[in-house]
C-alpha atoms as a printed R data frame, in Angstrom:
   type eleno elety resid chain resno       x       y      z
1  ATOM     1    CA   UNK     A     1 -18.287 -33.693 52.844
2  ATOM     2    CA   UNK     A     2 -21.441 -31.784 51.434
3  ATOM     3    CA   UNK     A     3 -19.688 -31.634 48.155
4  ATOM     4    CA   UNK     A     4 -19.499 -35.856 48.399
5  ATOM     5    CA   UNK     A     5 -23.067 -36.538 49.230
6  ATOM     6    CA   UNK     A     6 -24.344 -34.272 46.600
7  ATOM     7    CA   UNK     A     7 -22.149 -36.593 43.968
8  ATOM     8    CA   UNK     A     8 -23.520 -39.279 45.469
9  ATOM     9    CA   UNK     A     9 -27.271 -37.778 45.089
10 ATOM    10    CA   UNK     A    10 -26.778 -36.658 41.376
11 ATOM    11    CA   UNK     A    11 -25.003 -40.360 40.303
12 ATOM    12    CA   UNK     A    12 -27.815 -41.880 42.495
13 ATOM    13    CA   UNK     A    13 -30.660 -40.088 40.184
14 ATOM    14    CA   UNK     A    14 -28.606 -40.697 37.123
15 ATOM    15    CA   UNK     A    15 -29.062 -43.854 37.481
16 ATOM    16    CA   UNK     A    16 -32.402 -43.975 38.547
17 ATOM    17    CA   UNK     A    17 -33.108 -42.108 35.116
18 ATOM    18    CA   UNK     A    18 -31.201 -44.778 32.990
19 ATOM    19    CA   UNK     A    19 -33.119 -47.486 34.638
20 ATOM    20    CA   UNK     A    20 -36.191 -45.638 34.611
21 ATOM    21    CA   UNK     A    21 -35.599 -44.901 30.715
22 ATOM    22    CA   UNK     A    22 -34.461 -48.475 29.794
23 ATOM    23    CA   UNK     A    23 -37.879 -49.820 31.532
24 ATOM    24    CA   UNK     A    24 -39.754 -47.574 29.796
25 ATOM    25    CA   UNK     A    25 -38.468 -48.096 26.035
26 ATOM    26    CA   UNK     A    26 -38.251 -52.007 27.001
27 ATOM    27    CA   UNK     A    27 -41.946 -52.040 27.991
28 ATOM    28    CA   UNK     A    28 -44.230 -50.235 26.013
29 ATOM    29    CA   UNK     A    29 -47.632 -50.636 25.083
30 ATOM    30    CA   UNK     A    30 -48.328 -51.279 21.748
31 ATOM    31    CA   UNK     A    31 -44.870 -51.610 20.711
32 ATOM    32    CA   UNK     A    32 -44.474 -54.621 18.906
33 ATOM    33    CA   UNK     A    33 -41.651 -57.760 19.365
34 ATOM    34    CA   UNK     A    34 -38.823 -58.099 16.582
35 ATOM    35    CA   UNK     A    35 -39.563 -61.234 14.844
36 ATOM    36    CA   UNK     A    36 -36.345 -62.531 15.980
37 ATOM    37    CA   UNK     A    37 -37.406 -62.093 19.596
38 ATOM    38    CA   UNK     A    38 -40.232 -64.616 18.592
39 ATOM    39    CA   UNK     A    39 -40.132 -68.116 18.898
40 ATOM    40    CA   UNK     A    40 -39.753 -70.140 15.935
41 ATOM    41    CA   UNK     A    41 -42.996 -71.907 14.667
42 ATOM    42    CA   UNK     A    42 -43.806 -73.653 11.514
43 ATOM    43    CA   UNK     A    43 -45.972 -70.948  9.474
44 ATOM    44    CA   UNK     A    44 -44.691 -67.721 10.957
45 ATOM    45    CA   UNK     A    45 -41.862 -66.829  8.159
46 ATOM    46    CA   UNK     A    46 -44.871 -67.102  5.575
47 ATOM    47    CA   UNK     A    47 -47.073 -64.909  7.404
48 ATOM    48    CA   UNK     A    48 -44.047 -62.250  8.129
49 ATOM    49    CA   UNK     A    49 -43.320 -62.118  4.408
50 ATOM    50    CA   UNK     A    50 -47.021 -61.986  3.866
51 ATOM    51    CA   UNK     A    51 -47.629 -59.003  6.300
52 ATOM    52    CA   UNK     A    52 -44.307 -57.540  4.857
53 ATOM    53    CA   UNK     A    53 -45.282 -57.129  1.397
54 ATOM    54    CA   UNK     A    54 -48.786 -55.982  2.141
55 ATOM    55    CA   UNK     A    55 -47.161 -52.993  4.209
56 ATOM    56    CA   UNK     A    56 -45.120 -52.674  1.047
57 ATOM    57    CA   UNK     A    57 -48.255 -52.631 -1.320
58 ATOM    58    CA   UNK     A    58 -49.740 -49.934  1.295
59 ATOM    59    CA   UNK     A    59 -46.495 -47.932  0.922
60 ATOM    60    CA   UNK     A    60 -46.160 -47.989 -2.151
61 ATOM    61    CA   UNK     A    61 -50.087 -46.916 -2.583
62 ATOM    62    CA   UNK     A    62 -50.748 -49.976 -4.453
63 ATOM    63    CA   UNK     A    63 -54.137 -50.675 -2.244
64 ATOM    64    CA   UNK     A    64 -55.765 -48.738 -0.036
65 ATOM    65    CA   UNK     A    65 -56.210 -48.103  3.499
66 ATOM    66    CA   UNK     A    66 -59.133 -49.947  3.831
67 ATOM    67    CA   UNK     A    67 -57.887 -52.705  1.879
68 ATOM    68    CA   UNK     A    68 -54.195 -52.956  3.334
69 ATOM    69    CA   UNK     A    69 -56.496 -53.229  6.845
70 ATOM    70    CA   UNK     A    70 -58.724 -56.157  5.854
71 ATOM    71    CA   UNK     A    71 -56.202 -58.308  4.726
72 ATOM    72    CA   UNK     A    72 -54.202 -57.529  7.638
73 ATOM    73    CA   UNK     A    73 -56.748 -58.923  9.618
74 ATOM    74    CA   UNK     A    74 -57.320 -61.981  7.278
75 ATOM    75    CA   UNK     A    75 -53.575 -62.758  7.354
76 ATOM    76    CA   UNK     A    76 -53.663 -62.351 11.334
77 ATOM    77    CA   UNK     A    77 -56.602 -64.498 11.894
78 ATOM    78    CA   UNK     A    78 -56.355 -68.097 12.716
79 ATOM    79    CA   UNK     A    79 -59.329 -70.379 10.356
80 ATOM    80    CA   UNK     A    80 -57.518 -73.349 11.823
């Protein structure tokens, strides 16, 4: 009987620990969406390929830190 409801306790915290681990990689802050988790909309495959071949320049140490940076934030900002 004792043997039973300590089964019971350790499969009970296992999954409290899987749950507890999938919430916690699911929602974390910071951590950016996939693009395919993203909606569609009209100019976002531009910008992605934009913002991927700057991080390319910047890995590739093409540009600079401080340059990768401000064109980051011109490609993210909205002039419309």
């Amino acid at each position: 009987m004792a043997m039973m409801m300590l089964l019971a306790l350790a499969a009970a915290a296992a999954v409290g620990v899987a749950v507890g681990w999938l919430l916690a990689t699911a929602v974390q802050p910071g951590r950016q969406t996939s693009a395919s988790a993203l909606p569609p909309s009209e100019g976002r495959p531009r910008l992605d390929s934009a913002l991927e071949e700057l991080r390319h320049r910047y890995a590739r140490g093409e540009i600079d830190r401080e340059e990768y940076l401000q064109r980051k934030i011109d490609l993210e900002t909205d002039w419309d």
